[in-house]
Short mmCIF file of the C-alpha atoms (twelve columns), coordinates in Angstrom:
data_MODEL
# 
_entry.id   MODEL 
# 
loop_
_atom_site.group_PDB 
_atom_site.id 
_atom_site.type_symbol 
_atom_site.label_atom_id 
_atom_site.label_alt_id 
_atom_site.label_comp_id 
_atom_site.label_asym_id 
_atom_site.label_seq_id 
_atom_site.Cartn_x 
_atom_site.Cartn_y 
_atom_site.Cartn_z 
_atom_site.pdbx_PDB_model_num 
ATOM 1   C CA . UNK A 1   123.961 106.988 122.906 1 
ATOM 2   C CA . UNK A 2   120.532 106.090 122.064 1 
ATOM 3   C CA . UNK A 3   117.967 108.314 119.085 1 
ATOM 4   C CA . UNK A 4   116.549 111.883 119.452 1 
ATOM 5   C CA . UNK A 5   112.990 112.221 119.622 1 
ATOM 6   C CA . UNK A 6   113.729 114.167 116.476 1 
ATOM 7   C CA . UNK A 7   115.502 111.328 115.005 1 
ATOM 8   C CA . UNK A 8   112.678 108.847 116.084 1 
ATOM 9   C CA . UNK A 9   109.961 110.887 114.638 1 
ATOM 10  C CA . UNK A 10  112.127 111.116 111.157 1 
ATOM 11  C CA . UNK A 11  112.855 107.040 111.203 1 
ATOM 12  C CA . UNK A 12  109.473 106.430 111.749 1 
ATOM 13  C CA . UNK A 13  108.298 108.643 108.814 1 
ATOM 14  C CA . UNK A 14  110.596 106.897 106.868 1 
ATOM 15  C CA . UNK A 15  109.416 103.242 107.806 1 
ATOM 16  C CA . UNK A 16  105.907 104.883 106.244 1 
ATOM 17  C CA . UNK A 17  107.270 106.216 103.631 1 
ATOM 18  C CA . UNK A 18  108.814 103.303 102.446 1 
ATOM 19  C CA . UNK A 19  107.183 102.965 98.777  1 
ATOM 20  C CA . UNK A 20  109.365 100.320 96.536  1 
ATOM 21  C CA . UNK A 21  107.538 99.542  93.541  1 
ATOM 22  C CA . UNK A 22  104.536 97.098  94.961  1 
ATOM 23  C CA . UNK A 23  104.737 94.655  92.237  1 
ATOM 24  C CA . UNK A 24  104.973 91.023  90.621  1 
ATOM 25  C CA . UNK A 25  104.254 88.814  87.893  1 
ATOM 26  C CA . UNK A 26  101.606 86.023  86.917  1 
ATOM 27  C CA . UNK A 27  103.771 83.755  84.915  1 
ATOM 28  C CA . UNK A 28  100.593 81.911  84.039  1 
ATOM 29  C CA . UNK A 29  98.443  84.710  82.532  1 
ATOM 30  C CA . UNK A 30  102.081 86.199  81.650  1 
ATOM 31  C CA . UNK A 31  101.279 89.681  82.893  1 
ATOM 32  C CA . UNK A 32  102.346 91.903  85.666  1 
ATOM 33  C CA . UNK A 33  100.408 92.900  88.737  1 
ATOM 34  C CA . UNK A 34  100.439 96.265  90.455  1 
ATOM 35  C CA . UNK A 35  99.416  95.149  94.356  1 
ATOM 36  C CA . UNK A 36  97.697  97.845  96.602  1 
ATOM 37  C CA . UNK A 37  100.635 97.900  98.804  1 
ATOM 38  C CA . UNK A 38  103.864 95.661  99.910  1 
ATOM 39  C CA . UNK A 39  101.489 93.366  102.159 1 
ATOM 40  C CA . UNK A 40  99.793  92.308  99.078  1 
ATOM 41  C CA . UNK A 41  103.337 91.255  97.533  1 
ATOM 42  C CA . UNK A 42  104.584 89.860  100.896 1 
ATOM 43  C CA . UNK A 43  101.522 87.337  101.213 1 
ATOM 44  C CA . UNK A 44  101.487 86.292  97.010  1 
ATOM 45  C CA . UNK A 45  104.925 85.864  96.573  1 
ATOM 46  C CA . UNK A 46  105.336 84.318  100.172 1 
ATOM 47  C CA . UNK A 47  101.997 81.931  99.352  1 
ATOM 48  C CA . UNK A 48  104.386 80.753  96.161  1 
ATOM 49  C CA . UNK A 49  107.248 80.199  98.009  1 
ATOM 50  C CA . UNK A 50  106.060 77.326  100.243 1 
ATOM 51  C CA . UNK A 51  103.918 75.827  97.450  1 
ATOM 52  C CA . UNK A 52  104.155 72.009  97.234  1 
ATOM 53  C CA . UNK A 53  103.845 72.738  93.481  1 
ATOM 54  C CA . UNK A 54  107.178 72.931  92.251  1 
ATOM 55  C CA . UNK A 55  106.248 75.235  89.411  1 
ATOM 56  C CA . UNK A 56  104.241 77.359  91.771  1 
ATOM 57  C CA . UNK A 57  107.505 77.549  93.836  1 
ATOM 58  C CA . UNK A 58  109.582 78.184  90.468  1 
ATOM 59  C CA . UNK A 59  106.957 81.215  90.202  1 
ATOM 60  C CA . UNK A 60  107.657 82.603  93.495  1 
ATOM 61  C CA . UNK A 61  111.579 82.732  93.414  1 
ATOM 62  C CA . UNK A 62  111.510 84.528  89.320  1 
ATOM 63  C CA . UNK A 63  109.143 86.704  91.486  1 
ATOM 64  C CA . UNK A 64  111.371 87.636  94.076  1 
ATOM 65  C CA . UNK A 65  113.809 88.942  91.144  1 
ATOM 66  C CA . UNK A 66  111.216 90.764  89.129  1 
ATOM 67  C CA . UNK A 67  110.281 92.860  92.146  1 
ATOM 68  C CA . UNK A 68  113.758 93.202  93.424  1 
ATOM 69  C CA . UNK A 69  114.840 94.421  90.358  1 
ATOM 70  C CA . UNK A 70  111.961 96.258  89.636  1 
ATOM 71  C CA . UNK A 71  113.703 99.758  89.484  1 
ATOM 72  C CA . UNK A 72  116.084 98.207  87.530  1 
ATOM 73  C CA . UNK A 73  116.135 97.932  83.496  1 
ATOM 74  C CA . UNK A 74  117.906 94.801  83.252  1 
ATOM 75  C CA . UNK A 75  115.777 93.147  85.859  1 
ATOM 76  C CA . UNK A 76  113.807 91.049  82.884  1 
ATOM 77  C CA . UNK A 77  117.422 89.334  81.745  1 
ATOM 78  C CA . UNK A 78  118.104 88.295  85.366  1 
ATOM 79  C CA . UNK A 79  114.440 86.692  85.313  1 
ATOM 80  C CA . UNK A 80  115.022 84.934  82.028  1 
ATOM 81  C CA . UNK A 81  118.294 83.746  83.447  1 
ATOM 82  C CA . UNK A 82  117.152 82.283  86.283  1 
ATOM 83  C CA . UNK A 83  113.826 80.730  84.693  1 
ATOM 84  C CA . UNK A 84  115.542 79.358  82.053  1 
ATOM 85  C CA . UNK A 85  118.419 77.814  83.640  1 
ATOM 86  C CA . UNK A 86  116.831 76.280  87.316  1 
ATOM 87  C CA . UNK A 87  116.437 72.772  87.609  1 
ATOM 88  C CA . UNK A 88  113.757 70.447  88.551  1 
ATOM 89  C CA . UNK A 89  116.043 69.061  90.885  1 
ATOM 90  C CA . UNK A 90  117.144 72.778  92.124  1 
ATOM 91  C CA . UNK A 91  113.486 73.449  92.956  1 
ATOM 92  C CA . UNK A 92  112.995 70.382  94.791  1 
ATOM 93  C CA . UNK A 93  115.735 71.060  96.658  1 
ATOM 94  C CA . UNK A 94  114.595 74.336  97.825  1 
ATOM 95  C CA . UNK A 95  111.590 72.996  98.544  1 
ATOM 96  C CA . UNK A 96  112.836 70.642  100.661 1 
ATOM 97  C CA . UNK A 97  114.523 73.403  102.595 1 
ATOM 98  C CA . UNK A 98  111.643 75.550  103.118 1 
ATOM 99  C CA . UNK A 99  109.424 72.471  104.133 1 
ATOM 100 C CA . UNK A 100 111.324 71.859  107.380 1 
ATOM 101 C CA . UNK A 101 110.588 73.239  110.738 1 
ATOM 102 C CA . UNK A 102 112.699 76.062  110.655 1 
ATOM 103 C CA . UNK A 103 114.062 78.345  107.885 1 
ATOM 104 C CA . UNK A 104 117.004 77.598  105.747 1 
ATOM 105 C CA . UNK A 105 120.193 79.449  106.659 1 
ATOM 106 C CA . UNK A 106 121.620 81.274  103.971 1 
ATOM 107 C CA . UNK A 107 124.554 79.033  103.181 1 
ATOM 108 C CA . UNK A 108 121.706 76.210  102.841 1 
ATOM 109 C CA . UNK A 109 120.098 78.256  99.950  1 
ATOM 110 C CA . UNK A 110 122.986 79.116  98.297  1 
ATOM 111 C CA . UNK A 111 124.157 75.437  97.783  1 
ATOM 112 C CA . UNK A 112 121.304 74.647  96.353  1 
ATOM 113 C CA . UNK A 113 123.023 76.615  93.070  1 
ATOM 114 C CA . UNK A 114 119.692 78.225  91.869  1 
ATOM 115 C CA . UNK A 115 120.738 81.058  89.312  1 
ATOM 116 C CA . UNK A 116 121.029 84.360  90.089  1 
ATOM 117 C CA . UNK A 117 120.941 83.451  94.010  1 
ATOM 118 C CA . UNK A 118 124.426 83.075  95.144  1 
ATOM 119 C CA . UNK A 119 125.007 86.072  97.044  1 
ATOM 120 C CA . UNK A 120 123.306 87.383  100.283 1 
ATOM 121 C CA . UNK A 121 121.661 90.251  98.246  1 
ATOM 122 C CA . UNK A 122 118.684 88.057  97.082  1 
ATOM 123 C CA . UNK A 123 118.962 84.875  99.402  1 
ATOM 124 C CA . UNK A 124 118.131 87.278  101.875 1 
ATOM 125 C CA . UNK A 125 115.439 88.361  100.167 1 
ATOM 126 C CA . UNK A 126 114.014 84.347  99.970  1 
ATOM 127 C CA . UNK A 127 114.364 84.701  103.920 1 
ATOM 128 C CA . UNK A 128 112.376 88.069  104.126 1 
ATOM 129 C CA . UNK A 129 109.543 86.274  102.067 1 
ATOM 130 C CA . UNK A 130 109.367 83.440  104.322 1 
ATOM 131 C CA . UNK A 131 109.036 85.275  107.842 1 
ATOM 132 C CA . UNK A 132 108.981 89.466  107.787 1 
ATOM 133 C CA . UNK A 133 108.912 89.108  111.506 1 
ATOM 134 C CA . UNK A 134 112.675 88.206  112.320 1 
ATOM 135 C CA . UNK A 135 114.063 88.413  108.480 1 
ATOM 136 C CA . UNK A 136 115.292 91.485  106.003 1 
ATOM 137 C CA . UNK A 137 117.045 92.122  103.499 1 
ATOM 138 C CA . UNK A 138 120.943 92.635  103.562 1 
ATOM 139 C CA . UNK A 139 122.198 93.801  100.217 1 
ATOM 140 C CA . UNK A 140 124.740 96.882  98.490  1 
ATOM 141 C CA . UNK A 141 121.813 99.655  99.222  1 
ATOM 142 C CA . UNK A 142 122.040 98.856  103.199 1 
ATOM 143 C CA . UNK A 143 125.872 98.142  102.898 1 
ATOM 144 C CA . UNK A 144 125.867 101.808 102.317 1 
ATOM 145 C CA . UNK A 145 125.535 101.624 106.064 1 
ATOM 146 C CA . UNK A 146 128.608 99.940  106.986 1 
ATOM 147 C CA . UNK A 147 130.544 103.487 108.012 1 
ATOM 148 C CA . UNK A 148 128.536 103.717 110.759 1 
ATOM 149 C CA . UNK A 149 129.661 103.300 114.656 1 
ATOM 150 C CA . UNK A 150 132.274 100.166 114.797 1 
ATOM 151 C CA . UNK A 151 129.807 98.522  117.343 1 
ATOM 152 C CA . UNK A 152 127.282 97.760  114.484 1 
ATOM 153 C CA . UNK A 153 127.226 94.834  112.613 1 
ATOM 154 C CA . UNK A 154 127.532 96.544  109.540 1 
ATOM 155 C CA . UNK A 155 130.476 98.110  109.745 1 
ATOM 156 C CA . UNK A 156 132.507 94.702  109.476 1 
ATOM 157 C CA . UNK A 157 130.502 93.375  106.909 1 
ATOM 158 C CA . UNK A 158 132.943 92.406  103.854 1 
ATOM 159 C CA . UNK A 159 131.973 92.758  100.405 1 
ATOM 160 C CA . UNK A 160 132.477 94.135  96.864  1 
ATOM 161 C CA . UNK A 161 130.340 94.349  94.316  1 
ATOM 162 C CA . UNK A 162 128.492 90.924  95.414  1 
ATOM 163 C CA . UNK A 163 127.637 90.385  99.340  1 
ATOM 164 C CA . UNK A 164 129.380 86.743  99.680  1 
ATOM 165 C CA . UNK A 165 127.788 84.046  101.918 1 
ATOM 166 C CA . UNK A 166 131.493 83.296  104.607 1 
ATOM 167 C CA . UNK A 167 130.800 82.020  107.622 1 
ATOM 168 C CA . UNK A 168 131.754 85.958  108.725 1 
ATOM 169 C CA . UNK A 169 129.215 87.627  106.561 1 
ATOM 170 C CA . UNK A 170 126.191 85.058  107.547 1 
ATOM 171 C CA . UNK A 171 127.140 86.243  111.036 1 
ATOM 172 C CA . UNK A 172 126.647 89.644  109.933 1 
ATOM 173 C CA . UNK A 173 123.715 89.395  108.888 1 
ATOM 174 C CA . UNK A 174 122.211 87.429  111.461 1 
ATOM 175 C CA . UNK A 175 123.458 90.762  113.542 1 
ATOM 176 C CA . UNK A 176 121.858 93.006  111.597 1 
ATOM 177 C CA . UNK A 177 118.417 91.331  112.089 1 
ATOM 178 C CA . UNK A 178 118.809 91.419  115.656 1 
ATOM 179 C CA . UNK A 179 119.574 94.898  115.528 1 
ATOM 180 C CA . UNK A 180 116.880 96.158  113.002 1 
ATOM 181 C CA . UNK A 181 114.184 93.873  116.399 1 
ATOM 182 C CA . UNK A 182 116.388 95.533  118.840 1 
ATOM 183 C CA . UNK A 183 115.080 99.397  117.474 1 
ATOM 184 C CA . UNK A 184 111.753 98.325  117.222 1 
ATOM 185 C CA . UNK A 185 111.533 97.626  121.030 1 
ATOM 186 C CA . UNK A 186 113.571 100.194 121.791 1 
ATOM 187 C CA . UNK A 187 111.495 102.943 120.168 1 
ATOM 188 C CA . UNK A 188 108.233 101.592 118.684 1 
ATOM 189 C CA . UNK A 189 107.511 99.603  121.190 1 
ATOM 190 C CA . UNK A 190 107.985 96.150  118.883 1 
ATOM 191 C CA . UNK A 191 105.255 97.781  116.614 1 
ATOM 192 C CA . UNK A 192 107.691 96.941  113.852 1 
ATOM 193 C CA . UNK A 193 108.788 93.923  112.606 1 
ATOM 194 C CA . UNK A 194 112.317 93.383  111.595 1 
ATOM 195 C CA . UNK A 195 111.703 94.024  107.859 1 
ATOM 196 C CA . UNK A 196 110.237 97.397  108.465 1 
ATOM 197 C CA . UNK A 197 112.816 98.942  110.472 1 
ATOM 198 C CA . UNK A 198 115.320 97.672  107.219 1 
ATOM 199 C CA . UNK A 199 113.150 99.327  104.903 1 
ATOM 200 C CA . UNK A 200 113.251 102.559 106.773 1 
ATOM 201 C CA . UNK A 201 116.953 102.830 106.390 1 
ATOM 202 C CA . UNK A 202 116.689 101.672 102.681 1 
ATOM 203 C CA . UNK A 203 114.221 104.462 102.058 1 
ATOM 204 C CA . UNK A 204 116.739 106.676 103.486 1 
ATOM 205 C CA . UNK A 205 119.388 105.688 101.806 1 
ATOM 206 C CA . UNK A 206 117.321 105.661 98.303  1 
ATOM 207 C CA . UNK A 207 116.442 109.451 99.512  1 
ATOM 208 C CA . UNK A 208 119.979 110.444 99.174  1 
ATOM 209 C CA . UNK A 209 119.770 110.762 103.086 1 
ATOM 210 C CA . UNK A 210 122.749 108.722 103.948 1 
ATOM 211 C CA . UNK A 211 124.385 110.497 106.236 1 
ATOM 212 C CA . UNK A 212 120.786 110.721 108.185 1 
ATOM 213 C CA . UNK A 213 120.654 106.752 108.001 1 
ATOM 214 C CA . UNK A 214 124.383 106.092 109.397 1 
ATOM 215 C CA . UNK A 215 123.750 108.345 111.914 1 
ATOM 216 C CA . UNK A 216 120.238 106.861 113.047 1 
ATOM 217 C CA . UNK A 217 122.068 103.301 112.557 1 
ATOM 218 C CA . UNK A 218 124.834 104.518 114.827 1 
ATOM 219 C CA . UNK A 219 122.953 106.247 117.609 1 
ATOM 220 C CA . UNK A 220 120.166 103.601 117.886 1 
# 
């Protein structure tokens, strides 16, 4: 059916507007940091992720909790539960997965048995990270989208109150990544990465505009 130029004009506002709490932690110094803007996050917390020092790595997955949580008041107890309870041998793992040519798939990630990352929720996030070009997130916010035209992806996405890694749902959200790259060429002419158009509908849906993201998500 394809977007107004109303409803362009409004997504693109929203991809803009998109303001979730810029912000991590320096487990060394042991204090937060406030970053201008998501770039500065995306490029410190992505810089830990593919560190060959596995505490440096440890640092950059705790960190993709404290700022996904960040709006959150029990995001400090997921933290603590993760840092305390990884392995060495967890992290080296991971790192073993990230140091390959290609990205881990989601499935790969999960295995690994880290704490706190078993669902798609936050080993999507680990993917975003990694490459904002061709990854988002996927997680119970953006389900929210799953009423939306039966040709999307998410409207057969299964889940409850955890996004499970099947062989259906990894599917899925491969989908939805190609879908958020297929808007940006349709209507910003690529100017978008993948990540962005997700965080447009997120800000949406955080907007109580959810109705105005399933319909943008349907029409694009």
């Amino acid at each position: 059916m394809g977007l107004t130029e109303l409803q362009v004009k409004n997504f693109g506002n929203a991809i803009n507007a998109y303001a979730f709490p810029a912000t991590y932690y320096d487990f060394v110094q042991n204090v937060p940091i406030r970053a201008a803007g998501m770039a500065g996050v995306e490029s410190a917390i992505g810089n830990m992720l593919l560190s060959a020092n596995p505490e440096t790595a440890k640092q950059g997955l705790a960190n993709i909790l404290y700022w996904g949580y960040a709006q959150i008041g029990f995001g400090p107890t997921r933290v603590d539960r993760f840092w305390n309870g990884v392995t060495t041998d967890q992290i080296h793992k991971y790192q073993t997965l990230v140091t390959t040519r290609s990205l881990p798939t989601l499935r790969q990630l999960r295995d690994v048995g880290m704490p706190e990352y078993s669902g798609i929720s936050f080993l999507s996030k680990i993917l975003m990270f990694l490459n904002q070009t061709e990854y988002c997130v996927l997680d119970l916010q953006l389900a929210k989208l799953s009423p939306s035209s039966s040709f999307r992806a998410l409207h057969k996405l299964k889940f409850t109150t955890t996004i499970g890694v099947t062989e259906h749902n990894k599917n899925i959200y491969n989908q939805w990544r190609e879908e958020c790259m297929a808007i940006s060429k349709a209507y910003f002419n690529g100017s978008y990465r993948v990540v962005d158009i997700e965080r447009g509908f997120f800000y949406l849906i955080q907007s109580a505009k959810v109705s105005e993201a399933q319909e943008i998500y349907a029409s694009a």
